[in-house]
C-alpha positions as CSV (number, residue, x, y, z in Angstrom):
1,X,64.8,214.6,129.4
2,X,68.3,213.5,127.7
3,X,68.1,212.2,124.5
4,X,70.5,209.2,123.2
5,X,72.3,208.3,119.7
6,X,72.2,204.6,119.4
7,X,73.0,201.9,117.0
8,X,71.2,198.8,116.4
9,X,73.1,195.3,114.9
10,X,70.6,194.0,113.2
11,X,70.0,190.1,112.7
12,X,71.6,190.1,108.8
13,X,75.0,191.9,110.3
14,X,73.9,195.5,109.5
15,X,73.8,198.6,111.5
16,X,70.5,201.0,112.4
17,X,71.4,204.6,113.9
18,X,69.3,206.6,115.7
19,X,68.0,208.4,118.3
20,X,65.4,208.5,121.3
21,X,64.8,209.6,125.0
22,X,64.3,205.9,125.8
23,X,66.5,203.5,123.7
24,X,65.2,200.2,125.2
25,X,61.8,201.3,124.8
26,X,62.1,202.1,120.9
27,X,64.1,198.9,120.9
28,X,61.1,197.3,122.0
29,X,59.3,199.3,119.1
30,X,61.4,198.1,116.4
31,X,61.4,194.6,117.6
32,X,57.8,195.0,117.4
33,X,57.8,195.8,113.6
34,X,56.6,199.3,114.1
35,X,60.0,201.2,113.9
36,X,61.5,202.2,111.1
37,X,60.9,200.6,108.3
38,X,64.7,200.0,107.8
39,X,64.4,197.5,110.6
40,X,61.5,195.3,109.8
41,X,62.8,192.1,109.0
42,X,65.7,192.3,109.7
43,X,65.8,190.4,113.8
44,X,67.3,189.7,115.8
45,X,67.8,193.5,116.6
46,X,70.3,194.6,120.0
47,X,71.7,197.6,120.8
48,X,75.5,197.5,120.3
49,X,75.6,201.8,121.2
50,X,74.4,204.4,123.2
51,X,75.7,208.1,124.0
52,X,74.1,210.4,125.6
53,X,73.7,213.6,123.6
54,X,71.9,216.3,125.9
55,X,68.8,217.6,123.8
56,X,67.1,216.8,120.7
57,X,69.0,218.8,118.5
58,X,72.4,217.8,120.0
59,X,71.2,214.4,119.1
60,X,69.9,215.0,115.8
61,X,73.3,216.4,114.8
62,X,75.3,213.9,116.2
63,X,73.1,211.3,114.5
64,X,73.6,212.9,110.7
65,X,77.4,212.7,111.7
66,X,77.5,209.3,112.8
67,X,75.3,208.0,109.9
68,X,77.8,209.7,107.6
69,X,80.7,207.7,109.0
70,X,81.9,204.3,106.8
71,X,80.9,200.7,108.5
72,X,84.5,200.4,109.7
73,X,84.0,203.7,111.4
74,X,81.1,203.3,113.4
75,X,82.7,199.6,114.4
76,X,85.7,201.4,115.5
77,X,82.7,203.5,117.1
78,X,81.3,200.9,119.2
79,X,84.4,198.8,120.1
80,X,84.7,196.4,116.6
81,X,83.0,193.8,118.5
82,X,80.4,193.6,115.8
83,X,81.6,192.5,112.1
C-alpha cells in the first residue's frame, strides 16, 4: 500500500502537511477533531496536495522536506492557488 504526502488549507488560511495511505480518510479524521491536534479548530479543512511517495519512509522523508520549505514554497508547491 502507497503512502501519500499531503497538505491541508486549513479554514484560517494556513497549511497542515502530512502523510497517510488514505488521504481522504484521515481528512475525514481531522475534520472529525481527532487528527492532529494542529488541525482542531481550525475548519473548514480541504486538501489542496497529494503526491504519491511509494513507502512509509519515502513519505516520511519527503514530508520533513516539505515542512521545512517557506509558505511561498509550498504555494509554489501546490500551484499558488491558495494565499
Amino acid at each position: 500500500m502507497p503512502y501519500y504526502l499531503y497538505i491541508l488549507r486549513c479554514g484560517d488560511g494556513t497549511l497542515y502537511t502530512g502523510i497517510a495511505t488514505d488521504v481522504d480518510k484521515r481528512l475525514a479524521v481531522h475534520q472529525s477533531g481527532k487528527g492532529a491536534k494542529y488541525t482542531r479548530g481550525r475548519g473548514p479543512l480541504t486538501v489542496v496536495y497529494r503526491e504519491e511517495c511509494g513507502d512509509k519512509s519515502a513519505a516520511l522523508k519527503r514530508e520533513l522536506a516539505v515542512k521545512a520549505l517557506s509558505r511561498e514554497e509550498k504555494l509554489a508547491l501546490i500551484g499558488g492557488r491558495f494565499t
